[in-house]
N, C-alpha and C positions, 0 to 999 in steps of 0.2 A: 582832759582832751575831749573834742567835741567828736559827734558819730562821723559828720562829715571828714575830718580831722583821721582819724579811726578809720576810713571807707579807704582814701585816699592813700595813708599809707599803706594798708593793704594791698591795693591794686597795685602802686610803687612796686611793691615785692615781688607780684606775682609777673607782672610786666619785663624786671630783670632779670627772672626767671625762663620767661619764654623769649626772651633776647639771646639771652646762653644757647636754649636750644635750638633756635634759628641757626645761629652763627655754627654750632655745632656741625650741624646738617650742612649748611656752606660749603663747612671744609671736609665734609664727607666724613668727617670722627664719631663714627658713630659707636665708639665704646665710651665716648663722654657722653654721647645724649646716653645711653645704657646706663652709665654711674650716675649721670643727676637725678633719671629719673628714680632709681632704684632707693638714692638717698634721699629724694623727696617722699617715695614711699615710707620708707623706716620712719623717717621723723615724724609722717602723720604718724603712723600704725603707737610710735610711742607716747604722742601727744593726746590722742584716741584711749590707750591704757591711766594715762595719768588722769584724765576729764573723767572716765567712770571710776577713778575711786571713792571708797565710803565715806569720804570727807567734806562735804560737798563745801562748807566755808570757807576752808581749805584753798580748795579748786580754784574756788571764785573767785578767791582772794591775789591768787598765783595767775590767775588768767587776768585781771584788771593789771595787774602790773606788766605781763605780757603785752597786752596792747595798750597802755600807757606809758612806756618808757622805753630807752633806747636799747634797754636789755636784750639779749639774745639768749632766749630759753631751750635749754634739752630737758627730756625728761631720761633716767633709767629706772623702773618701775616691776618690783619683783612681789607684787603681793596686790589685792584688791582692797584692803584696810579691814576695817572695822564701823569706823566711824567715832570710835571713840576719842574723847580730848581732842573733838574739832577746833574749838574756840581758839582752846593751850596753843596746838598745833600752827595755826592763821595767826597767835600774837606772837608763835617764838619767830617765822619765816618774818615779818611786817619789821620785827626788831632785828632780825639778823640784818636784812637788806635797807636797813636807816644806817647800819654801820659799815657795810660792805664796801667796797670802792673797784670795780671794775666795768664788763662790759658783759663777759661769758657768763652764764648760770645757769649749771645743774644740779637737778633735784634727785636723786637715789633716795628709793624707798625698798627698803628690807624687810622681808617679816625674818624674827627671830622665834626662837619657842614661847619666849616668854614677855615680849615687845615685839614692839615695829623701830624701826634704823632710821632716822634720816640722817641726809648727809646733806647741805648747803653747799656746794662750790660755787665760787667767783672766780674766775680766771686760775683754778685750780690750788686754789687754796679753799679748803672743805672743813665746814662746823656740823660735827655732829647732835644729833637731839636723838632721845629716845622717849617713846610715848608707850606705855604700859596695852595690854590685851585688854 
C-alpha cells in the first residue's frame, strides 16, 4: 500500500470518528461523546504500551500489517519484553496471520516467571506462543 494510500485511509478513520462526535453533540448525548472519547483513549494508551515493547521487529512487523490490511488490531499488554527471540517472535505472528481468516486481531502479551505468553486472536479464536526470558 502506497503512503498516500496509508494517509488517506487514516484520515477516513479519523473523519468517522469525528462524525460520531458531531452527531453525538446534535442529539445532546453526551455520555456517548463521554464513551468514544474515553475508548478512543484506552485504545491509544494500549497501542502506545504495545509500540514500546522490547521487540522492536516485532512491533514493526505488527504495525505494517496494521496499516496494511483491513485488519482491526487491539492490543492487551502485560509486560515491556525483553527483546529476546525478536526475529522467532515476528516469524511465528507473519505465519500465524498467512493462516488466520477473520477480521478482529488481538495481541496479549504475558510475562510468566519463566517466559513471555503470547496469545493471537482472530475473531476470538486464540493461538498461543511462548518465547523463553
Amino acid at each position: 500500500m502506497k503512503e498516500l494510500d496509508l494517509y488517506l485511509r487514516a484520515k477516513h478513520d479519523i473523519s468517522n470518528q469525528l462524525q460520531l462526535l458531531s452527531i453525538y453533540c446534535e442529539l445532546e448525548d453526551y455520555s456517548k461523546v463521554q464513551s468514544l472519547i474515553e475508548n478512543w483513549s484506552d485504545k491509544l494508551q494500549r497501542e502506545q504500551q504495545f509500540i514500546q515493547l522490547a521487540w522492536p521487529q516485532f512491533v514493526e512487523t505488527v504495525i505494517h500489517y496494521k496499516l496494511t490490511t483491513d485488519f482491526k488490531f487491539d492490543f492487551q499488554i502485560e509486560t515491556k519484553g525483553s527483546g529476546v527471540n525478536d526475529a522467532e517472535l515476528s516469524g511465528h505472528f507473519i505465519d500465524w496471520l498467512e493462516k488466520a481468516a477473520g477480521q478482529q486481531i488481538i495481541i496479549t502479551i504475558k510475562e510468566e516467571t519463566e517466559r513471555y505468553h503470547f496469545i493471537f486472536s482472530m475473531d476470538g479464536t486464540a493461538t498461543d506462543y511462548y518465547i523463553g526470558k
